[in-house]
C-alpha positions in Angstrom: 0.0 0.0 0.0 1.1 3.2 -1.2 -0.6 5.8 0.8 -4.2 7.6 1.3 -5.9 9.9 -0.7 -6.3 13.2 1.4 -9.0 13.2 3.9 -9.7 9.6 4.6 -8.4 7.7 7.6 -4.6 6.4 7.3 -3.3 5.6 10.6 -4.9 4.8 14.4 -3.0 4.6 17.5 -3.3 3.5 21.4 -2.0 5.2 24.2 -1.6 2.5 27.2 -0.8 2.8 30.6 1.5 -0.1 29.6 2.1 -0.7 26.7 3.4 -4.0 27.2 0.2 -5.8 28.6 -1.6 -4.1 25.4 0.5 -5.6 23.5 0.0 -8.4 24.9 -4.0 -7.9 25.1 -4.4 -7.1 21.6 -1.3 -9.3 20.3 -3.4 -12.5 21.5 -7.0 -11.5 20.2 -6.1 -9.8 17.0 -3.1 -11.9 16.0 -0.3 -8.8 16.2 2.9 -8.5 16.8 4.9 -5.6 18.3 8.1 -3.8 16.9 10.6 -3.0 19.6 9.5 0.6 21.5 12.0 3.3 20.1 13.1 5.6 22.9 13.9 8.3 20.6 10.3 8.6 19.8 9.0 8.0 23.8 8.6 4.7 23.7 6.5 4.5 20.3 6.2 0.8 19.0 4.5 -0.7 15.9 1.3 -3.2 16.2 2.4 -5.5 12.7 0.2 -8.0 10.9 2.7 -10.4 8.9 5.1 -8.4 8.9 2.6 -5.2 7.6 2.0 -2.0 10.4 -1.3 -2.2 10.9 -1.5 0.5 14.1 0.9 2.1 16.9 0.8 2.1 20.3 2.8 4.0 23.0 2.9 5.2 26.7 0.6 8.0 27.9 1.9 10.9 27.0 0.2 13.7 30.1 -1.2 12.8 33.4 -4.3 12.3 33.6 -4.8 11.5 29.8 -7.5 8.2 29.7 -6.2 5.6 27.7 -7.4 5.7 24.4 -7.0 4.8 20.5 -7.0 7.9 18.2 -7.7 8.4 14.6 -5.6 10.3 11.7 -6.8 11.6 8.6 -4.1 12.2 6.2 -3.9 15.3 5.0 -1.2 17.5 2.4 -0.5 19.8 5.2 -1.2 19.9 8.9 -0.5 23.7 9.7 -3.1 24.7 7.2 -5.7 22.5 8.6 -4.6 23.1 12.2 -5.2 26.8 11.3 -9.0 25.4 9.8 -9.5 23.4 13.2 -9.2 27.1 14.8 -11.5 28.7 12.0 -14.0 26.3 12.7 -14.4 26.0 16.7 -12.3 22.9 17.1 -9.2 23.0 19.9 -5.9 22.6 18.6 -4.1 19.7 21.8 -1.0 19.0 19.9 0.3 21.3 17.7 2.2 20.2 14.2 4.8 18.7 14.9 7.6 16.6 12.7 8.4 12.7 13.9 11.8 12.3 12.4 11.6 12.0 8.9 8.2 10.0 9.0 5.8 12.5 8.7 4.2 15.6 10.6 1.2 15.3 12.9 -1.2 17.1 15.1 -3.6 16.8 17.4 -7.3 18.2 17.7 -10.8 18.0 19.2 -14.1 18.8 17.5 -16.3 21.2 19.0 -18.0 18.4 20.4 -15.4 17.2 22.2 -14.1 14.2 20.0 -10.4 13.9 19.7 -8.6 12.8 16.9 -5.4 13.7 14.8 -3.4 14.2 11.2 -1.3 13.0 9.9 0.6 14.5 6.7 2.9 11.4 5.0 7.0 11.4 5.0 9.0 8.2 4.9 5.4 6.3 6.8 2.5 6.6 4.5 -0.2 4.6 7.1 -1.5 1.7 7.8 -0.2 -0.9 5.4 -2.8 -3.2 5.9 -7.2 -2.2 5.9 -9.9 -4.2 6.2 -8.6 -7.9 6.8 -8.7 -9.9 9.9 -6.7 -8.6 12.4 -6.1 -4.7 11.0 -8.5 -1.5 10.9 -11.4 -1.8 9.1 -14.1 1.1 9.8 -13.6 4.3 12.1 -16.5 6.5 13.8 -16.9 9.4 15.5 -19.8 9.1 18.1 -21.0 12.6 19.5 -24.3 13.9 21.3 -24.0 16.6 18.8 -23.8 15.3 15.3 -25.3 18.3 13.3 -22.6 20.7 15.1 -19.8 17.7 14.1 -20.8 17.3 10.6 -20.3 21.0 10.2 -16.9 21.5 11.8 -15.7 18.1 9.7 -17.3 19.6 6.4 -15.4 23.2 6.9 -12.3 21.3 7.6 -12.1 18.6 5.6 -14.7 19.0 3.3 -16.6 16.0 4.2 -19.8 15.5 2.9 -22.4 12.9 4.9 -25.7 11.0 4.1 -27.9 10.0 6.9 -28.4 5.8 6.8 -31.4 4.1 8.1 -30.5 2.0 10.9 -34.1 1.6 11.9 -33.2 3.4 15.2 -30.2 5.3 15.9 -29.3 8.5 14.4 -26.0 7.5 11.6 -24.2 9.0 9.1 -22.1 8.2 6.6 -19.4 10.1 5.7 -17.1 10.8 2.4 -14.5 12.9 0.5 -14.9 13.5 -3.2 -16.9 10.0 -3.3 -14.5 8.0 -1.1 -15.7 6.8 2.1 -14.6 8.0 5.2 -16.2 6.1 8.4 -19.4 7.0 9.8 -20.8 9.7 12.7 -23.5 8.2 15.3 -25.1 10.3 17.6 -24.9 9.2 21.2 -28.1 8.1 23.3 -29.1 8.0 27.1 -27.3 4.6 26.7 -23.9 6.3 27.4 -22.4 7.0 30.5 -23.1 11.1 31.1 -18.7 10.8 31.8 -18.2 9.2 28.4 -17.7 12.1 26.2 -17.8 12.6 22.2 -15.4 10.2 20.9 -13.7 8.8 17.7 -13.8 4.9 17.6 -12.0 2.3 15.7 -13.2 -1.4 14.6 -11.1 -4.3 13.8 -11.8 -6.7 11.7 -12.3 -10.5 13.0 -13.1 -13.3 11.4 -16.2 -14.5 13.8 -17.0 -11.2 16.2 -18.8 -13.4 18.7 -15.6 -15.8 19.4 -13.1 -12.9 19.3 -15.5 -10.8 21.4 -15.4 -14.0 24.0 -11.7 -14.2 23.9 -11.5 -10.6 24.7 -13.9 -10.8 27.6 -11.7 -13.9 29.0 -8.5 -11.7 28.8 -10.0 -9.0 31.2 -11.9 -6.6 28.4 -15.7 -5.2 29.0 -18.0 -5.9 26.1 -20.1 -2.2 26.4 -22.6 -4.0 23.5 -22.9 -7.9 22.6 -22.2 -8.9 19.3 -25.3 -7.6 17.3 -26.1 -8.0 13.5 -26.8 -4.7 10.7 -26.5 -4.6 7.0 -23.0 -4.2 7.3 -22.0 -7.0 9.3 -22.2 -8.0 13.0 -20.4 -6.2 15.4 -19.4 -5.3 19.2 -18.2 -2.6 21.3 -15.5 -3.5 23.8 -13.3 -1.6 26.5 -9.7 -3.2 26.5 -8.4 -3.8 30.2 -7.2 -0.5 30.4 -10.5 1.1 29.6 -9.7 1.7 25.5 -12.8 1.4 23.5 -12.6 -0.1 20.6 -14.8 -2.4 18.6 -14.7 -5.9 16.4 -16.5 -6.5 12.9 -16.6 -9.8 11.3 -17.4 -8.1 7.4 -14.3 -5.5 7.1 -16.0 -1.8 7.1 -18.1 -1.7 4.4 -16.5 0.2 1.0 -14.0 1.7 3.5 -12.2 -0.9 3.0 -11.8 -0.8 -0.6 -11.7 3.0 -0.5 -9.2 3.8 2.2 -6.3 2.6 0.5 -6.4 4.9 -2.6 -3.4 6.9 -2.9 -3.5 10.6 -4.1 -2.3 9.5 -7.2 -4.3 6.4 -7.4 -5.8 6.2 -10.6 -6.2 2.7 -11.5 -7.8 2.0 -7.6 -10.1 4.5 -8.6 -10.8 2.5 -12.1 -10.8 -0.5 -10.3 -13.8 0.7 -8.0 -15.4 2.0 -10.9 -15.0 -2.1 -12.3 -16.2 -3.3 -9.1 -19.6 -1.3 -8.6 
């Protein structure tokens, strides 16, 4: 994989407590291994599928931070939508920064309070593996205010979204320039009033009710039981650290298809077109 088209997810990360037992934690249910952690980059490790980076992981970074997995959109450059995140309400926790010659990130929350980050592409391009077993396959922003977060993502990314019938909740699908980017669910009286607006990211399994199990034997909370949509059938775990995260046994929908496209990824493009 080559790299992401600008605007769609290319990377996810962890931030543990201790790294180690995550690594162990996710290492056993999702079949990952774990580079080395490079002190020169505070610990910062690698979560690999054969050999592929699927994710990273690392150490908190401040007290107090909750342990978490974030989100990165890739984008062509992350001072110029740092300086959008301002424009638009959102609040700018990391500012752009360089990792070595890998790239150059940043850190944000929506107005809404949902944290996630960018990523604009050096030496690492992303994930090098979407969508099969084991590796991301869908991310989500869940908020209590989805109007006011699909207006802060469409000023600065220029997202567009499409509400889905779910026969229930409140979803939307999102996209740039036709690609899919995840989807935005608006939170009920089911959460927790202390569980704020939140980006989360599903892995792919190959049967979500035995990896759910195995997850649940190895200290996890299952929030939601495997359930079945039109997508596939999922669930909605906290790792043992309190992480959310959730598994899906049917990839992400065209996410996964979509998500690898480079910028300059012409045939994928004609091979969607093939494929519809």
């Amino acid at each position: 994989m080559d790299g992401f088209k600008h605007g769609l997810p290319s990377w996810a990360d962890l931030g543990s407590p201790d790294p180690d037992e995550s690594a162990s934690f996710y290492g056993e249910l999702l079949g990952l291994e774990t580079t080395e952690a490079d002190d020169e980059l505070g610990g910062y490790r690698m979560f690999l599928r054969e050999s592929r980076q699927v994710a990273g992981l690392g150490p908190l970074q401040q007290e107090g931070q909750p342990p978490s997995w974030t989100t990165y959109i890739d984008v062509a450059d992350a001072d110029a939508v740092t300086e959008k995140v301002r424009e638009a309400g959102g609040e700018v926790h990391v500012q752009p920064m360089d990792i070595r010659d890998f790239g150059r990130m940043a850190i944000f929350a929506d107005p809404t309070g949902a944290v996630y980050g960018v990523w604009q592409a050096g030496e690492h391009k992303g994930s090098q593996v979407v969508g099969e077993p084991g590796s991301v396959a869908w991310h989500q922003c869940n908020t209590r205010e989805p109007d006011e977060a699909l207006e802060f993502y469409g000023k600065v990314f220029g997202w567009e979204s499409e509400k889905v019938d779910t026969g229930g909740a409140d979803y939307w699908q999102l996209s740039s320039e036709g690609a899919t980017v995840g989807g935005l669910f608006r939170m009920g009286d089911d959460f927790p009033d202390e569980v704020p607006a939140h980006w989360i990211v599903y892995f792919a399994v190959e049967d979500a009710d035995a990896a759910t199990e195995k997850a649940r034997e190895n200290g996890a909370t299952v929030r939601v039981e495997p359930f079945d949509n039109e997508a596939g059938r999922f669930s909605v775990l906290q790792d043992p650290h309190g992480a959310a995260f959730a598994l899906i046994n049917q990839g992400g929908g065209s996410v996964v298809a979509e998500a690898a496209k480079a910028n300059d990824g012409e045939d994928a493009e004609e091979e969607e077109k093939d494929g519809n």
